[in-house]
C-alpha positions in Angstrom: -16.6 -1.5 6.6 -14.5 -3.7 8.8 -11.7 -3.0 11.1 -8.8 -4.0 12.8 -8.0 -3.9 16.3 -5.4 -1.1 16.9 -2.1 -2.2 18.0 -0.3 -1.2 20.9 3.4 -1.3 22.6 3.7 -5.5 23.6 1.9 -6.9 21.0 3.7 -8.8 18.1 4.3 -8.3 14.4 5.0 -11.4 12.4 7.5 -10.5 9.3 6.6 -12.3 6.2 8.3 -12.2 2.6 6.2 -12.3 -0.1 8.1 -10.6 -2.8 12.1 -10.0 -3.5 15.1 -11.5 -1.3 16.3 -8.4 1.2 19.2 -7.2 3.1 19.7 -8.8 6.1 21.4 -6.0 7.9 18.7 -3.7 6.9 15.9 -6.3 7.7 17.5 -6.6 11.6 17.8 -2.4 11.5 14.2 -2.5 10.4 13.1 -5.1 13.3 15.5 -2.9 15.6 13.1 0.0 14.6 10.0 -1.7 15.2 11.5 -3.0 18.7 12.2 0.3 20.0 8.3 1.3 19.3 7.8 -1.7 21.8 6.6 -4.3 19.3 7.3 -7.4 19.5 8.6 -9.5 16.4 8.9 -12.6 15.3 10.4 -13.2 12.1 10.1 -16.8 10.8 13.0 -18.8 9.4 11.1 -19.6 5.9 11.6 -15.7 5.2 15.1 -16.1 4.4 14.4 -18.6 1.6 16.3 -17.8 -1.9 15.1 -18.6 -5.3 16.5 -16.6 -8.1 15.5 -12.8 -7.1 12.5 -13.8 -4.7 12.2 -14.9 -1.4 11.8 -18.9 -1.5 9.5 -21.0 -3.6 6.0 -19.2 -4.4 3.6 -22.0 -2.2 6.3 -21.5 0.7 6.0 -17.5 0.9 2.4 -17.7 0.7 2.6 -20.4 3.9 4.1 -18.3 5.6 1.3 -15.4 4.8 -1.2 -17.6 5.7 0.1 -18.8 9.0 1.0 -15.7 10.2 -2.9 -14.6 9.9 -4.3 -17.7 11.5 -1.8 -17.7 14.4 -3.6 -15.8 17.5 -0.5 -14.8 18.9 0.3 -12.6 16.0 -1.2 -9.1 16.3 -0.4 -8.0 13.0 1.7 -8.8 9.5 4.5 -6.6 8.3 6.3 -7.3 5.0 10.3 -7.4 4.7 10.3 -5.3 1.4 8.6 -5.0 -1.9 10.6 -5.3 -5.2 8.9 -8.5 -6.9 7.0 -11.5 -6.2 3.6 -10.6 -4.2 1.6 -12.0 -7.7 3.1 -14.9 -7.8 1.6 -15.7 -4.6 -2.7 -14.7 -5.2 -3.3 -17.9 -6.5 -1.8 -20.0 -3.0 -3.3 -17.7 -0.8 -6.2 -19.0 2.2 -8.5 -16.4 1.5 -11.2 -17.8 3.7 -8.3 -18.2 6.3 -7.5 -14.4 5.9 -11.4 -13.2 6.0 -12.0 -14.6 9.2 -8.7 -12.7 10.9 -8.5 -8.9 10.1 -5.5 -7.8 11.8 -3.0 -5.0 10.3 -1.2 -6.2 6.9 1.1 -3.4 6.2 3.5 -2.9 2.7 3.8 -1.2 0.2 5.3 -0.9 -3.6 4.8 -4.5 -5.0 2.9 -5.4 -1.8 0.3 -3.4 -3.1 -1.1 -6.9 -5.3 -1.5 -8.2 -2.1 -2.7 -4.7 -0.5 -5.7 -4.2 -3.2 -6.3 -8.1 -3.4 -6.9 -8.4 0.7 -9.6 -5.8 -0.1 -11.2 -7.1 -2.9 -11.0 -11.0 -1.8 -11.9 -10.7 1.8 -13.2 -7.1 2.8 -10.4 -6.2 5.2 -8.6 -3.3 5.8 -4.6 -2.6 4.8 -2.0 -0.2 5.7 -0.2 0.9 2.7 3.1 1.9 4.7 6.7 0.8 5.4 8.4 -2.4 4.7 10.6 -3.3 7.3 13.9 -2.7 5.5 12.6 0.6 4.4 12.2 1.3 8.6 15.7 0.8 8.7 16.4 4.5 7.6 13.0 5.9 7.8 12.4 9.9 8.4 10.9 10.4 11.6 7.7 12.1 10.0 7.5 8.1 8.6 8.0 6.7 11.9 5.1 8.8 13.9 3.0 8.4 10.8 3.4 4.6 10.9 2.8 4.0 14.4 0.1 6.3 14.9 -1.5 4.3 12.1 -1.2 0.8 13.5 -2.2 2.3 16.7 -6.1 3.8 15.3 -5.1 6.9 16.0 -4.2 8.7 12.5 -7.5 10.2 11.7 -6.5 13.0 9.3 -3.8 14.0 6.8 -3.4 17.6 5.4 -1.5 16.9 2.1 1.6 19.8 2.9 3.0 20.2 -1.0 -0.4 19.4 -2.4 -1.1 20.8 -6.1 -4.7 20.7 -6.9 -5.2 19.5 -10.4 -9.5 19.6 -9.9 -11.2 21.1 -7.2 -13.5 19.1 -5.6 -14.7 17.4 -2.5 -15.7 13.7 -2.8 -15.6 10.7 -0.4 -15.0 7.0 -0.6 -13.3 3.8 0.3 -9.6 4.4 -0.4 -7.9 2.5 -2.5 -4.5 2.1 -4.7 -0.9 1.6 -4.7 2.0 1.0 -6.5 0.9 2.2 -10.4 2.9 -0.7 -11.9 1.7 -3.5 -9.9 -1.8 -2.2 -10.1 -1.5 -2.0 -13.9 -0.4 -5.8 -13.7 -3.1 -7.3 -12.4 -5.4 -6.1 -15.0 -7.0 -9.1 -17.2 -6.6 -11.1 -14.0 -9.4 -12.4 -11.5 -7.5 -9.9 -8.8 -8.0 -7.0 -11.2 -9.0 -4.3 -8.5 -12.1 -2.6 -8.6 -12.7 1.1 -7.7 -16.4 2.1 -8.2 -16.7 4.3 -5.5 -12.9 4.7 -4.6 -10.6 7.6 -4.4 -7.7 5.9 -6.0 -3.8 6.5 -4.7 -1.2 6.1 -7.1 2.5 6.2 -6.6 5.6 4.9 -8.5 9.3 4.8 -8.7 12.1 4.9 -11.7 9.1 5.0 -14.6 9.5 7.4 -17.0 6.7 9.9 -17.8 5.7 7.8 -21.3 5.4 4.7 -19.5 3.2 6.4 -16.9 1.2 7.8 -18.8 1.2 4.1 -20.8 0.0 2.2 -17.7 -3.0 4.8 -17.1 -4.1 4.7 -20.2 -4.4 0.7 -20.4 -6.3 1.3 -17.0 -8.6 3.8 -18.3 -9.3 1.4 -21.8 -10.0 -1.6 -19.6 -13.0 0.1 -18.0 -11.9 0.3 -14.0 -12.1 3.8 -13.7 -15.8 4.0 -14.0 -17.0 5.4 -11.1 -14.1 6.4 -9.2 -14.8 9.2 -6.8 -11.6 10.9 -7.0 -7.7 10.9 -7.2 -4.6 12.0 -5.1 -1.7 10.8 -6.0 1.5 10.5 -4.1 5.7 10.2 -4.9 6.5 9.5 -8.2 10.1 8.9 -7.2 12.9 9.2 -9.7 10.4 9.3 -12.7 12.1 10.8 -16.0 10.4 14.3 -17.1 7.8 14.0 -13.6 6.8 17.4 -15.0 4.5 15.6 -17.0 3.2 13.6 -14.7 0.6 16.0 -13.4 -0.4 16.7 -16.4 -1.2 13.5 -18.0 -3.1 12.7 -14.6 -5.2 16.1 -15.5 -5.9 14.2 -18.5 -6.4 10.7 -18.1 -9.3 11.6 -15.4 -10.4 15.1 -16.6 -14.1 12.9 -18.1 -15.2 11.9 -15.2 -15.3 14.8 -12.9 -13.9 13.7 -10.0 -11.6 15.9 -7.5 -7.6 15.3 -8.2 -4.9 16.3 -5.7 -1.4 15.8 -5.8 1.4 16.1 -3.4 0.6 13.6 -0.5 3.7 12.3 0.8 3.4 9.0 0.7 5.1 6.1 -1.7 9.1 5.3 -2.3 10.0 9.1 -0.9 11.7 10.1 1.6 8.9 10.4 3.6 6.2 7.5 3.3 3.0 8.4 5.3 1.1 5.4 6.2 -2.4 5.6 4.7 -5.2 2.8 6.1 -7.0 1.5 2.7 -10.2 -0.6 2.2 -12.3 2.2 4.8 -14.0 5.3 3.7 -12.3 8.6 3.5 -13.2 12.0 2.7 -11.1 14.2 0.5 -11.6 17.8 0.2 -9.5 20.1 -2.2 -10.0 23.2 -0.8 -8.0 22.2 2.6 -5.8 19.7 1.0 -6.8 17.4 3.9 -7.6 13.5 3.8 -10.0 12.7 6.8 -11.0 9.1 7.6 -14.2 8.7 8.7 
């Protein structure tokens, strides 16, 4: 597996926008935020590009991707926000550019086509964490997760509020994301594969039915086989979430994997950052994540 080289205070985040338009008050809170950790930032001018609901033209957001990788003096790429956009992108993407520098790419929510793609296409890690307008009013438990994170040092999670829905142990490369957006690349050369993944799942303002829609479609198109297990994280403003767990029991009960529940992490109030494309152990029995 590869790696990235931890970051620490003094080196520099480059913001990129590969999704939806953002706030611009909460984008300078968020780079206010990541100031005060001792970052630097640099924010390019192309991110405040405008067409219809995303941010610029499709070939210019993915410029900006690109160039942010190859640049030396950027430590590490952050993402403004999520919302929509990030596949629109895949297809103008250097992915031989991006292969050749690993260095933190953190998002999350729609990011996560771009998350799960980075994986597949070039072998690099991710952080599935924070946009930057979301670290305008992030919880503090947020804050020390995500810098601990880009600093190498977040080696373990004990999942506080977990619900075990099958006991188990199991380990493998993490993987996952936004349900949705995962569900959307399916029939696509950037569907993801997880033979040999625990899979994390979160979502936002779905309903139980469609939840349980979107699994299903994953389960009929085959990329569940061999999954090593499941924990799944907020499912934020979800109509009748009391479901939720139970369709998950369902949808994976065949292949007899471990499933957890509960890990904070996702469009809650508090979004634990979570390093995926590197192997992790999950055991049920301590509700604990470890990545080894």
């Amino acid at each position: 597996m590869k790696k990235y080289s931890p970051l620490k205070p003094g080196d520099t985040l480059g913001v990129c926008a590969p999704s939806a338009r953002f706030d611009k008050e909460k984008l300078d809170k968020g780079i206010h935020v990541l100031k005060n950790m001792g970052f630097e930032v640099e924010v390019p001018e192309d991110i405040y590009g405008k067409k219809r609901y995303l941010a610029g033209d499709d070939v210019l957001r993915a410029k900006t991707v690109n160039r942010l990788f190859s640049d030396p003096k950027i430590d590490g790429v952050i993402c403004a926000r999520g919302g929509f956009g990030s596949l629109r992108i895949l297809d103008h993407l250097d992915w031989t550019l991006i292969k050749q520098h690993s260095k933190p790419f953190i998002g999350y929510s729609d990011i996560t086509a771009l998350l799960i793609s980075i994986i597949s296409e070039t072998g690099n890690p991710v952080i599935h964490g924070p946009n930057v307008v979301s670290l305008a009013e992030a919880s503090e438990q947020t804050l020390t997760s995500f810098y601990s994170t880009l600093g190498g040092t977040c080696e373990a999670i004990e999942v506080i509020d977990a619900k075990i829905i099958k006991p188990g142990k199991c380990s493998g490369v993490l993987k996952g994301g936004n349900l949705a957006t995962l569900s959307h690349l399916l029939g696509t050369r950037f569907q993801p594969d997880f033979f040999d993944a625990v899979l994390f799942l979160e979502d936002i303002g779905e309903p139980a039915y469609k939840i349980d829609r979107m699994l299903t479609q994953m389960k009929l198109s085959g990329v569940f086989q061999g999954i090593r297990g499941v924990i799944t994280g907020s499912f934020e403003n979800c109509d009748n979430d009391e479901y939720i767990e139970e369709i998950v029991a369902e949808i994976f009960d065949e292949y007899e994997i471990p499933v957890l529940s509960g890990l904070s992490s996702g469009h809650g109030r508090i979004n634990l950052s979570l390093t995926m494309g590197v192997n992790i152990e999950m055991d049920t029995t301590t509700s604990k994540l470890l990545w080894i």
